[in-house]
DOLUMDREN-141153 format. One record per atom (N, C-alpha, C): residue in three letters; x, y, z. Coordinates in steps of 0.05 Angstrom, whole numbers, plus 5000, padded with zeros to 4 digits. Example, Ala and Ser with C-alpha at 12.3 -4.5 7.8 and 13.67 -1.06 7.14 Angstrom:
2
Ala526448865156Ala524649105156Ala526449345156Ser525749555142Ser527349795143Ser525850015157
//
This chain:
498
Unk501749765000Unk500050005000Unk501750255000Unk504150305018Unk505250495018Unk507450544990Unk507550284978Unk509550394954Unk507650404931Unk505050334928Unk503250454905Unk502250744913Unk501950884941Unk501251154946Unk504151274939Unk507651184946Unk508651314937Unk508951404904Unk508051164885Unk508751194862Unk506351404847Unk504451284867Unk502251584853Unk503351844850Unk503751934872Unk505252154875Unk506752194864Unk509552084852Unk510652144845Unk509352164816Unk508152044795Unk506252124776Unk504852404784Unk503552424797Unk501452634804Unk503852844803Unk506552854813Unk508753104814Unk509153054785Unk509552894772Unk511452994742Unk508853084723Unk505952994725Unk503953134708Unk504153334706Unk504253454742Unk503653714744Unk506153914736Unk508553774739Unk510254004727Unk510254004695Unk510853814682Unk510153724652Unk507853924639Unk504854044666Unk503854214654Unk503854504650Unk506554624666Unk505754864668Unk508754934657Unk510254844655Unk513754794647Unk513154624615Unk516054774604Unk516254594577Unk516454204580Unk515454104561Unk515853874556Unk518453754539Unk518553494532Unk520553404516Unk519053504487Unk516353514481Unk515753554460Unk515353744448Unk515054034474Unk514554324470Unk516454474475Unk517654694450Unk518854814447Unk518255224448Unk516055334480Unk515155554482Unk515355604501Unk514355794505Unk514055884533Unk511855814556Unk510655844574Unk509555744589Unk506855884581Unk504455814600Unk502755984585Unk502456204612Unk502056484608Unk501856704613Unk501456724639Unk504256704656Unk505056674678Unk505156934692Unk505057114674Unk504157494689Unk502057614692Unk499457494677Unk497857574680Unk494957464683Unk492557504687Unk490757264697Unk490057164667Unk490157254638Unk489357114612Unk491057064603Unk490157004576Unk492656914555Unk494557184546Unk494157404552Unk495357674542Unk497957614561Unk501457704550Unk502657744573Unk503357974588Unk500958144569Unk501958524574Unk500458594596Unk498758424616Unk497358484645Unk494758524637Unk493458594617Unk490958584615Unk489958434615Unk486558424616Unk484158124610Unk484458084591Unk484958294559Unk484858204540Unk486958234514Unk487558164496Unk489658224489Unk489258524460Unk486958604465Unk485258784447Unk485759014470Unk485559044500Unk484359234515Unk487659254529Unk489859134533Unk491159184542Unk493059164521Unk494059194498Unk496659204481Unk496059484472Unk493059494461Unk493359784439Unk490159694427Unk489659794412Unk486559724398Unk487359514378Unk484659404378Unk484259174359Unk485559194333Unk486659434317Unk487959514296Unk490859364296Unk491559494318Unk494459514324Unk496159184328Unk493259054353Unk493958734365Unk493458604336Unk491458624333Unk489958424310Unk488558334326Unk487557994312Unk485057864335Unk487557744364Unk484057554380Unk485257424392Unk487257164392Unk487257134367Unk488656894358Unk491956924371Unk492057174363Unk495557344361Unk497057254384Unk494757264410Unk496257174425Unk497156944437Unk496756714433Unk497656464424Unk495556274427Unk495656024434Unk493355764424Unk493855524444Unk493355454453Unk492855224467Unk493454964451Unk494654684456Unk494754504445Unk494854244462Unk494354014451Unk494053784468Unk496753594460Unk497553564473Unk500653394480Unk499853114490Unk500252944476Unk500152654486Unk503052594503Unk502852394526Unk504952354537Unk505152074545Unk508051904554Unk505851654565Unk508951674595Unk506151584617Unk507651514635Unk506551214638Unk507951104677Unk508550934681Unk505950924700Unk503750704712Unk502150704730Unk502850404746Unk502750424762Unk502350174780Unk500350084775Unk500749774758Unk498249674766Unk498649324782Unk497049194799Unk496548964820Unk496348664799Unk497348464799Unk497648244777Unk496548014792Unk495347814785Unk495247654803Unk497947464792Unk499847294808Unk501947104786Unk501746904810Unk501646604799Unk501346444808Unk505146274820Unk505746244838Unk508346224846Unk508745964861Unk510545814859Unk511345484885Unk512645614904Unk512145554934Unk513045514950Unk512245264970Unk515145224981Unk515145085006Unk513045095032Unk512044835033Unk510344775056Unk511044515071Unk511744605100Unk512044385111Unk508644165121Unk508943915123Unk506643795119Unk507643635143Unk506343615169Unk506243385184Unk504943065177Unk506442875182Unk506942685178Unk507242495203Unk505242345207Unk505842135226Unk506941785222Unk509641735230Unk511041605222Unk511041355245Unk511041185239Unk511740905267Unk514040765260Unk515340755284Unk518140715284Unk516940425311Unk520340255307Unk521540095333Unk523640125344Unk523040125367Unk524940105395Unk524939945411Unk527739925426Unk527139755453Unk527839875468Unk526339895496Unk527039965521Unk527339685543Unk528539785562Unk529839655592Unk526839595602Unk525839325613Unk523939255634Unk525539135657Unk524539155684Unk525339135709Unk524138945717Unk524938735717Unk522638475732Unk523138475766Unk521838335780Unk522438325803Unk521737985809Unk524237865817Unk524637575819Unk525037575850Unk523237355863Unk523337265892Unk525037065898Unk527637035918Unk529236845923Unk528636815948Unk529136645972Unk529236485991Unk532136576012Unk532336646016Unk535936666036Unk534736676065Unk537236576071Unk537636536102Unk539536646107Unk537036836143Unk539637086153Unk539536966176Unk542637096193Unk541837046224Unk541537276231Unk541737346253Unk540137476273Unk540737456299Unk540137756320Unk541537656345Unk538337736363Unk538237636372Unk535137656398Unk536437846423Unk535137956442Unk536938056469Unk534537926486Unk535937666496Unk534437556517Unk533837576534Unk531837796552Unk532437876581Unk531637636605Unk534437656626Unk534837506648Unk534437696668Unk532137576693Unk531737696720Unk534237586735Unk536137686751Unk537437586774Unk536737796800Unk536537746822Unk536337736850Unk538337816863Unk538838026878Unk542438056889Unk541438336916Unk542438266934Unk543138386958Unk544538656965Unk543938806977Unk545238986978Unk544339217006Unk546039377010Unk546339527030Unk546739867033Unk545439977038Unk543640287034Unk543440457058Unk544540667059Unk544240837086Unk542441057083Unk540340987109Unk537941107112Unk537941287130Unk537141567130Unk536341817151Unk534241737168Unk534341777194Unk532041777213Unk532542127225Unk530242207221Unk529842387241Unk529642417272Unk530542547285Unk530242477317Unk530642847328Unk527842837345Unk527543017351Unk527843097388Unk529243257391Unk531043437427Unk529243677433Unk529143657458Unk527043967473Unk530744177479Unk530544337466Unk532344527470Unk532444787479Unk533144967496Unk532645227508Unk534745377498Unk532145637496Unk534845907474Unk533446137489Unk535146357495Unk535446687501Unk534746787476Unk532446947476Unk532247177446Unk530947517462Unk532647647454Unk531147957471Unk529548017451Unk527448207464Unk524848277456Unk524948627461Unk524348727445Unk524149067448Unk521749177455Unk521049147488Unk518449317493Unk518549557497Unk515049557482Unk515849947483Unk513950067508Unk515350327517Unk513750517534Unk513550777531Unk511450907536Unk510451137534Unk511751347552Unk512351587544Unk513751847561Unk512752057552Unk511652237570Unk511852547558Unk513952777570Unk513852947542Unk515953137541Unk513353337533Unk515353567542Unk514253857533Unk516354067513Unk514854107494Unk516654277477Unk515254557465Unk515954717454Unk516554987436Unk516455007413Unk513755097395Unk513855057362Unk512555357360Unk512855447333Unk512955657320Unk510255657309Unk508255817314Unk505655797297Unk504856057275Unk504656047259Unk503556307241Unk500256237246Unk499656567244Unk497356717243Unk497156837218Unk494956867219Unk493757017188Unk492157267196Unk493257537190Unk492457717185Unk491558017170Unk488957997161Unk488658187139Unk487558467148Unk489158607124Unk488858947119Unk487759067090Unk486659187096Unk485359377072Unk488059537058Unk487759497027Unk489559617021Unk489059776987Unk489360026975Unk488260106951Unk490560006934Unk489959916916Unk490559836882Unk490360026863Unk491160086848Unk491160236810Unk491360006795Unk489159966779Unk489859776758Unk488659946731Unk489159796701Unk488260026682Unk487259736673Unk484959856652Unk483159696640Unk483259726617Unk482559576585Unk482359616561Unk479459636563Unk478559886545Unk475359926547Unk475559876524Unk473259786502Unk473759666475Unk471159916468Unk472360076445Unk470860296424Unk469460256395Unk469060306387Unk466860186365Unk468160436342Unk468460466319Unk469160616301Unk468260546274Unk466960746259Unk467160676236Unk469060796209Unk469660656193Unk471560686175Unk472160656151Unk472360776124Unk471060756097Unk474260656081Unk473460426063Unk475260326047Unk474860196025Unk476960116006Unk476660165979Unk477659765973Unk475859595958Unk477159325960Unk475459335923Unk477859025912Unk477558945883Unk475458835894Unk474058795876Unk471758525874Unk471258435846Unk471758135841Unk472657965815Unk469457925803Unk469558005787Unk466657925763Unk467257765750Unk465957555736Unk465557365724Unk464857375696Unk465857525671Unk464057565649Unk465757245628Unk463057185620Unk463056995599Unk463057105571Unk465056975555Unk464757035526Unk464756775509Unk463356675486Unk464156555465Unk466356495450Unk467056265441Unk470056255433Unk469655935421Unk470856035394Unk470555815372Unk473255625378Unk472955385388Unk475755175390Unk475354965374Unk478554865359Unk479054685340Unk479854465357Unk479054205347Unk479553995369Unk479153845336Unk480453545349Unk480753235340Unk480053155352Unk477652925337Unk476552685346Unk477352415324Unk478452195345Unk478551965334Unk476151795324Unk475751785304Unk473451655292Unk474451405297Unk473351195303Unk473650855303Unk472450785275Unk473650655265Unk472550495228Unk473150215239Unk472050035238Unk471649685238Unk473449625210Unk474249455209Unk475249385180Unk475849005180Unk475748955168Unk475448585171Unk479148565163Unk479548415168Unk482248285160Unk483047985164Unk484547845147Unk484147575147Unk487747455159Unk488547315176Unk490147215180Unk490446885185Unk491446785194Unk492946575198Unk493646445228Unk492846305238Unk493946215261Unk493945825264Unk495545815284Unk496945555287Unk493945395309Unk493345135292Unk490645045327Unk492444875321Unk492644665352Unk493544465363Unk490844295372Unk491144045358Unk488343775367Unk490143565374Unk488443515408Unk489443275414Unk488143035401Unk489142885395Unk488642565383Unk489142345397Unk487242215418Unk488141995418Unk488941755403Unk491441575427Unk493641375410Unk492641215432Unk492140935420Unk492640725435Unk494940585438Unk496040505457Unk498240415457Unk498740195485Unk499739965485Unk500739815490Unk503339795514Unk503539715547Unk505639705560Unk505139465580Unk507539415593Unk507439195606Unk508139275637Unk506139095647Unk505439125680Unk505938915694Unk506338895725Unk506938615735Unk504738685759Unk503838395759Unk501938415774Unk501838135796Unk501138205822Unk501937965834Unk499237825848Unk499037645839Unk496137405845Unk496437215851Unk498337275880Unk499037035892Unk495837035903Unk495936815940Unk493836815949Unk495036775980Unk493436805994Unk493236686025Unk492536436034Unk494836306049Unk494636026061Unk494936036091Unk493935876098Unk493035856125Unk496135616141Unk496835616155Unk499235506165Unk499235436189Unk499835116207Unk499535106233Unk503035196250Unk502135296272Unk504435456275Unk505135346308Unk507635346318Unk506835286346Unk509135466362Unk508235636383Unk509435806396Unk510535696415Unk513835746413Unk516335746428Unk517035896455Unk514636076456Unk515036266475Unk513736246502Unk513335936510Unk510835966532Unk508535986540Unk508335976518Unk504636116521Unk503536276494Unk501136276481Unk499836416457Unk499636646461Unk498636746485Unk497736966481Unk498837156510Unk500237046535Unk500837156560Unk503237046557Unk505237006540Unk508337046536Unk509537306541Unk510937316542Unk513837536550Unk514137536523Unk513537446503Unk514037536479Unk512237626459Unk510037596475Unk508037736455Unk506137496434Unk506337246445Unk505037116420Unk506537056395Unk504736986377Unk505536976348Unk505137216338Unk503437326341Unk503337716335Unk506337796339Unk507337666350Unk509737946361Unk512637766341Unk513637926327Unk515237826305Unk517937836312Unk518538096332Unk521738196347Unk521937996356Unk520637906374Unk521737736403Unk521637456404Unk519037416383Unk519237006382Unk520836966359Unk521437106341Unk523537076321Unk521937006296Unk519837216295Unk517837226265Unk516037036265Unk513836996285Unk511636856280Unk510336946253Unk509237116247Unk508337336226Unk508937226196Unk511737416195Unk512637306165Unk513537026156Unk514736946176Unk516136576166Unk514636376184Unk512636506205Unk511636296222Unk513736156236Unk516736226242Unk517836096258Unk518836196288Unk519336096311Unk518536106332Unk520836186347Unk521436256367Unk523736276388Unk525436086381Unk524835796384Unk526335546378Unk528335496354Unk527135736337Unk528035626303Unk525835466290Unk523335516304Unk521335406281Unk519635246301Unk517035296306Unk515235046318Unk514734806302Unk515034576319Unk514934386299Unk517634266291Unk519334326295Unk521934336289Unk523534166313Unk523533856320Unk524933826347Unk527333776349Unk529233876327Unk532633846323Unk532734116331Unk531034316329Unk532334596342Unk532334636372Unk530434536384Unk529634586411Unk530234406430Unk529534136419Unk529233866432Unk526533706417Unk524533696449Unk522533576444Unk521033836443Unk517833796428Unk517634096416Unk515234086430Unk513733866447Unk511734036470Unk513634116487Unk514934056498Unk517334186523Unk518934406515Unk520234436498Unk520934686487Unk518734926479Unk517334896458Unk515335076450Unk513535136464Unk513134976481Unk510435096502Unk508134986499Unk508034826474Unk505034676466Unk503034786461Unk503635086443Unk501635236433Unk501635166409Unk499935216395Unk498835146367Unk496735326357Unk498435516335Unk495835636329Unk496435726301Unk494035766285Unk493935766251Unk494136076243Unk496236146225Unk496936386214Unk495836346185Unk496036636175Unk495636716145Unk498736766133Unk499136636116Unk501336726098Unk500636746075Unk502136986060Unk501037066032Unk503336956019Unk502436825989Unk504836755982Unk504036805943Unk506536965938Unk505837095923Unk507136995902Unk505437145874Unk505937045842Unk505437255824Unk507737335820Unk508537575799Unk507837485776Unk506237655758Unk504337455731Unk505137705715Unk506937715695Unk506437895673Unk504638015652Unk503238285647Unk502038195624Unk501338425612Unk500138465582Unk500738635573Unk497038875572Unk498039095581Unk494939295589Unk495539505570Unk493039555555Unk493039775530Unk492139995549Unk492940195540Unk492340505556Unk492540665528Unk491240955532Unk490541175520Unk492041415521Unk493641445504Unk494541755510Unk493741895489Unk494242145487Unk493542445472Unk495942545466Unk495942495436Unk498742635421Unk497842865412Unk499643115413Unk498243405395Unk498643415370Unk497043515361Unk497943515326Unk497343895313Unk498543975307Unk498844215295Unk497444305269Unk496044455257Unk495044535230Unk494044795232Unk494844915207Unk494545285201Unk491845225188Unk489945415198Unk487045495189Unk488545875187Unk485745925164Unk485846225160Unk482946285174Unk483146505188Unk480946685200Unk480546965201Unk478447015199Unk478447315199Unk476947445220Unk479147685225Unk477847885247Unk477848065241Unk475448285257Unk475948535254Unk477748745268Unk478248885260Unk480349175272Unk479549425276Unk479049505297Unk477849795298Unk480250015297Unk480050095275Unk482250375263Unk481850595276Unk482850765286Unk481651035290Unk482951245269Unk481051375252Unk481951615240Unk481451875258Unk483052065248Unk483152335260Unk481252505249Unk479852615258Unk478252795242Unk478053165262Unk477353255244Unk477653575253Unk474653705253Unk474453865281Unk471853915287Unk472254245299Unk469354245289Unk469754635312Unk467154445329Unk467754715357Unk465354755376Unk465855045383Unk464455145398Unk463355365412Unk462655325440Unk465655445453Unk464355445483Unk465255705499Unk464455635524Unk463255895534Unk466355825560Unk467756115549Unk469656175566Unk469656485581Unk470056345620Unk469356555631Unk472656815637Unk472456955639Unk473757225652Unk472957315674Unk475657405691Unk475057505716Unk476457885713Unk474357825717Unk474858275711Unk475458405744Unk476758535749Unk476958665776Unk476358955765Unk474959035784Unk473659355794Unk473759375825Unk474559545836Unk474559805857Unk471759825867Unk471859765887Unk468359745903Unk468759925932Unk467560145941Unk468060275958Unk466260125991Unk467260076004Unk466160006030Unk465660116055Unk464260076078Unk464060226113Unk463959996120Unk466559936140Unk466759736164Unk467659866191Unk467059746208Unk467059836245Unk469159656247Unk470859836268Unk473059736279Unk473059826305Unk473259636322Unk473259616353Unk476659666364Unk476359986373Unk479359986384Unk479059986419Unk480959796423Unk481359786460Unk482760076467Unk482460246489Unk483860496501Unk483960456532Unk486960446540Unk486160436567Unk485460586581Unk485060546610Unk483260676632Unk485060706659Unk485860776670Unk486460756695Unk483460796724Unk483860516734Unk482160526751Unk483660416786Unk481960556805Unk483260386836Unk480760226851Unk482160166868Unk479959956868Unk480559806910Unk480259786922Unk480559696954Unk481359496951Unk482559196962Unk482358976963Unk484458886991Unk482958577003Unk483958567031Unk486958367027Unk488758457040Unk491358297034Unk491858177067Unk493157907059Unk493857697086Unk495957767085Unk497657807115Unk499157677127Unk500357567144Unk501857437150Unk502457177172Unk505457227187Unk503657257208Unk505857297238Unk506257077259Unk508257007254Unk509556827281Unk510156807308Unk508256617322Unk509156637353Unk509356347361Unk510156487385Unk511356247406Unk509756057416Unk508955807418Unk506455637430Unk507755387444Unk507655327468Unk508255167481Unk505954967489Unk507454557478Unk505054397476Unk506854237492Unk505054057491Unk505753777506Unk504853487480Unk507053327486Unk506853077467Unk507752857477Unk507452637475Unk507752337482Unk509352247458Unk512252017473Unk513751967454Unk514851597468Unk514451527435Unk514751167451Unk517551077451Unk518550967465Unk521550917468Unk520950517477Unk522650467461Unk522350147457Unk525350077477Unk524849947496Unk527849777514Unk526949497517Unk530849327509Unk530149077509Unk530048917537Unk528848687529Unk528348477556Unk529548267549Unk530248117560Unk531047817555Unk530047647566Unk529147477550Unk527347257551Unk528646947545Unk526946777563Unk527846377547Unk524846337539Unk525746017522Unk523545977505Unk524745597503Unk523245407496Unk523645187497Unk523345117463Unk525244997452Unk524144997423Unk524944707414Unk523844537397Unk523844297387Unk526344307370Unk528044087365Unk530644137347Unk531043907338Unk531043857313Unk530943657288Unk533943557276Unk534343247283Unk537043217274Unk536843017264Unk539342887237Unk538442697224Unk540642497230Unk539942247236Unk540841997250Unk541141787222Unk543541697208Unk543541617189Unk544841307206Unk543441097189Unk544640847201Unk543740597177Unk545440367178Unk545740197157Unk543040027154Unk542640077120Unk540239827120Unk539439647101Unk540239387103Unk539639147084Unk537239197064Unk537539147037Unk534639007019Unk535538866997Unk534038806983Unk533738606970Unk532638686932Unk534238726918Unk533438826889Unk533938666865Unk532138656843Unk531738476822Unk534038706804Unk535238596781Unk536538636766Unk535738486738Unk535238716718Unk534238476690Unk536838616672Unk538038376656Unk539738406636Unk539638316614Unk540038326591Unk539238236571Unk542438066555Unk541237846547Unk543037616534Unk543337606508Unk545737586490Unk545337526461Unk544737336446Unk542737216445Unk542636976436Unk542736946395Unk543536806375Unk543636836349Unk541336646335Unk539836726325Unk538136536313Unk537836576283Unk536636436261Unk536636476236Unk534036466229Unk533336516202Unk530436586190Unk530736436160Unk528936396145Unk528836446121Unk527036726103Unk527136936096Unk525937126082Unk526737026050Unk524037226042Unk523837306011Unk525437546004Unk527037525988Unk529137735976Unk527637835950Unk527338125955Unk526438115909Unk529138185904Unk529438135873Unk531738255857Unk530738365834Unk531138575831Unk529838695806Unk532338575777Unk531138435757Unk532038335728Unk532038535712Unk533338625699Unk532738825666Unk532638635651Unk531038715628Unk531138585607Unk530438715577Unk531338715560Unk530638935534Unk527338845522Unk526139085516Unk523538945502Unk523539075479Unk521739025457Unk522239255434Unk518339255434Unk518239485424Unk516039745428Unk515239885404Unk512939915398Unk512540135382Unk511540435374Unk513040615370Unk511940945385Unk511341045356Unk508941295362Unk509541455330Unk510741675332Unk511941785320Unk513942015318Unk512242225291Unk512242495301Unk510642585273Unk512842825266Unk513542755237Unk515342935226Unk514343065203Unk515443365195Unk515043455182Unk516443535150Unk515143495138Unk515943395108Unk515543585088Unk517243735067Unk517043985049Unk515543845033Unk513844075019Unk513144004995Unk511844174981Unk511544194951Unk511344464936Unk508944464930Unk507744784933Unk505144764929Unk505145094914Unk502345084899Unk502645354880Unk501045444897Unk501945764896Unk499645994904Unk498946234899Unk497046364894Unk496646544879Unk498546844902Unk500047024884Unk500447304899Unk500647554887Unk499747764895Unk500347994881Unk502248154882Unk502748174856Unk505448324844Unk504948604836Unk506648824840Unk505249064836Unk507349154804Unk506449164784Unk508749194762Unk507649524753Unk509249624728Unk509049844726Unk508149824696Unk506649984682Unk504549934660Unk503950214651Unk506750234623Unk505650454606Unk502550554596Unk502550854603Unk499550814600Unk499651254586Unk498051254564Unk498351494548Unk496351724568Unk498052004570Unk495752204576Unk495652454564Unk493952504559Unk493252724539Unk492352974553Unk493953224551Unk494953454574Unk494353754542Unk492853974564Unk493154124540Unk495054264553Unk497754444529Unk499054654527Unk499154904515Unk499355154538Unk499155394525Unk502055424503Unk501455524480Unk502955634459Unk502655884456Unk504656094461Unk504356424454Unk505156464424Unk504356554423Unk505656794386Unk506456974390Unk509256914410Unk510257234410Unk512257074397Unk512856914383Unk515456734371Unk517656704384Unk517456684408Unk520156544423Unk520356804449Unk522156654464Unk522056834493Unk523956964495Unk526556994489Unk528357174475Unk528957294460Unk527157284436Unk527457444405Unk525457704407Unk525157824394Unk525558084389Unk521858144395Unk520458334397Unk517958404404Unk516458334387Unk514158254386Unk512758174364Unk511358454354Unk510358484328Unk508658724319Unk506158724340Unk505058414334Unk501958424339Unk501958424370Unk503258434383Unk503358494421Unk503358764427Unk505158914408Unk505859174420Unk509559214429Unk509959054435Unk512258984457Unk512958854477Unk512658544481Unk512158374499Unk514258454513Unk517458464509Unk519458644530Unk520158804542Unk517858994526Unk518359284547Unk515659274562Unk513359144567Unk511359164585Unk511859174611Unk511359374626Unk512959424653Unk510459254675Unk507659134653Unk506159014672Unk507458734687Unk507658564658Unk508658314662Unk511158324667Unk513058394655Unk516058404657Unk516458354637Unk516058254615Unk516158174593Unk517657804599Unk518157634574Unk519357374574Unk521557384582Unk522957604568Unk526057694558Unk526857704582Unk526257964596Unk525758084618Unk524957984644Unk524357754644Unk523357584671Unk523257334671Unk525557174656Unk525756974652Unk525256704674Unk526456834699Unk525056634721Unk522956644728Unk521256814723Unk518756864728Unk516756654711Unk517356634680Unk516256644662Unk516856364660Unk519456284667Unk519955914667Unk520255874638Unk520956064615Unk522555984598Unk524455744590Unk524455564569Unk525255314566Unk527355404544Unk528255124537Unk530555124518Unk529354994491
//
């Protein structure tokens, strides 16, 4: 858009000079660049301003107009049909193999250490406090008090008043009036034409291009391990004394009988077992009781699942655009002025003047005398006194008892557990991969080319026979006219050619 508005222009500039300036094909002067007609002597006519119709001749004399063919260049829009490159997605399936992790169950045997706790019994000897309480006698003085009077001498003020005259002065407040001169602001409104811009909004449609993304589900194929063993029931026999009021907790308790739970085997190294213990009611305790063991079976197998691959494709769409152009407006509004004028006023003003006034008033004052009182004063003297007081002493002496001691024993026992080991193993797989692929496609675009095209322009022609040569008869004197300047005579004016 902007290089077909520049090329206009630049057409629209060479017409316009081509019309008022010589051409490649015109060999005159311009047409009558001094004056508003075809005359160049300043007159309307070329009869009323050279001399009379005798003298000019007709209107012909003064030159003729002609039409000049020319050819320029115009922009014009092509449609041309052109290949280009388009990438095209492509969904491709490929093989691979990846690493699987199996998990294989083996059997091993661990030992193990138990801490067997032993009670022992043992003797011992502890020194114990007895309190023992003595009647004991103590001296403490005591400060009793007694009463005495004395006589003493204190100073008392009196209060005595006298009449006495004052001068004080007073502000009496006066009232006055007083004339003065203040602006006071008027308000006059006047009219007033203002240029302003307003953005016009224009809608305009326009068509582009954008990228959507669709998910697609893929089915696809992976491998799971899944374990379907089951639960068996097992007779079990506790090593620990007793089923359920053992020191070890039963078969529930896995620390201490040595895994009733997971392997079902017992304190002994296994109920049921009489090479570990001995004889296995005397050893085990002659409990018997039925457990759950799970015993498991890793089953491979293959589970289809769903995923969502994205896939990419260009659609064209169109939206609109709101443009704003500028546009130019009057209004009329009403702008105020503040005018000041001189306004004459009377205001009261209150002046204070003092006064001298007197006035009586009673004044205190305070005289001191002698007054003799009497007062009571306590004086505390000590006594000494006994007292019988209880006294607490501690009598420590030797004393036998008797205390349990529990220690714990190491004893080593063994188990059998399930070990997993995780296996790798390669599998091969199949994934899609989507690639994108060139390929040539035609499409239509516009080309802006440039397209000889003829225009037909009229040009003024004078008959004064050339713009340098000598005066013509039928003008009068096109070089000495002091209206125009003459051709000769004003050659920049006149735009004279070669």
């Amino acid at each position: 858009m902007r290089l077909f508005l520049s090329l206009a222009a630049a057409v629209a500039m060479t017409v316009s000079a081509q019309a008022g300036c010589w051409g490649s094909k015109v060999s005159s002067c311009c047409s009558a660049p001094c004056a508003s007609s075809c005359s160049p002597c300043g007159a309307s006519s070329c009869d009323s301003g050279c001399g009379t119709a005798g003298s000019c001749g007709t209107t012909a004399a003064c030159g003729t107009w002609e039409t000049v063919e020319r050819t320029v260049l115009v922009p014009t829009y092509v449609t041309e049909k052109r290949m280009v490159t388009v990438n095209v997605p492509v969904t491709e399936e490929r093989q691979g193999t990846r690493t699987v992790c199996k998990t294989v169950w083996e059997d091993q045997t661990k030992e193990y250490t138990v801490k067997v706790p032993v009670t022992e019994e043992r003797q011992g000897t502890r020194t114990v406090c007895k309190t023992v309480w003595e009647d004991q006698t103590k001296e403490y003085t005591v400060m009793v008090p007694h009463t005495e009077t004395k006589e003493g001498v204190r100073d008392v003020c009196k209060t005595v008043w006298e009449d006495q005259t004052q001068e004080y002065t007073v502000m009496v407040p006066h009232t006055e009036t007083k004339e003065g001169v203040r602006n006071v602001c008027k308000t006059v409104w006047e009219d007033q034409t203002q240029d302003y811009t307003v953005m016009v909004p224009h809608t305009e449609e326009r068509t582009g291009t954008r990228t959507v993304c669709h998910r697609v589900p893929v089915t696809k194929t992976r491998t799971v391990c899944e374990d379907q063993g089951h639960w068996e029931e097992r007779a079990v026999e506790s090593a620990c004394g007793g089923c359920a009021t053992s020191s070890c907790g039963g078969c529930q308790s896995a620390h201490s009988c040595g895994g009733c739970v997971s392997a079902c085997a017992s304190a002994c190294g296994g109920c049921g077992v009489a090479s570990a213990c001995g004889a296995v009611a005397s050893s085990c305790g002659g409990c018997t009781q039925t457990c759950k063991v799970w015993v498991p079976n890793v089953v491979q197998k293959e589970v289809e699942y769903t995923c969502y691959e994205t896939q990419s494709a260009q659609e064209e769409y169109k939206y609109n655009v709101t443009v704003c152009k500028p546009e130019a407006r009057q209004r009329t509004v009403k702008v105020c002025k503040q005018v000041t004028e001189a306004q004459p006023y009377t205001y009261n003003v209150t002046v204070c003047k003092p006064e001298v006034r007197t006035r009586t008033v009673k004044v205190c004052k305070h005289v001191t005398e002698q007054q003799a009182y009497t007062y009571n004063v306590t004086v505390c003297k000590p006594e000494v006194r006994t007292c019988t007081v209880k006294v607490a002493k501690q009598v420590s002496e030797e004393q036998a008892y008797t205390y349990h001691v529990t220690s714990c024993k190491d004893e080593v026992r063994t188990c059998t557990v399930k070990v997993a080991k995780q296996v790798s193993e390669e599998q091969p797989y199949t994934y899609h991969v989507t690639v994108c692929k060139q390929e040539q496609k035609e499409v239509e675009v516009q080309v802006c080319k440039m397209v000889e095209q003829v225009v037909s322009q009229q040009v003024y022609k004078p008959a004064c026979g050339g713009c340098a040569s000598a005066p013509a008869p039928a003008c009068g004197g096109c070089a000495s006219a002091p209206a125009c300047g003459g051709c000769a005579s004003a050659a920049p004016a006149c735009g004279c050619g070669h």
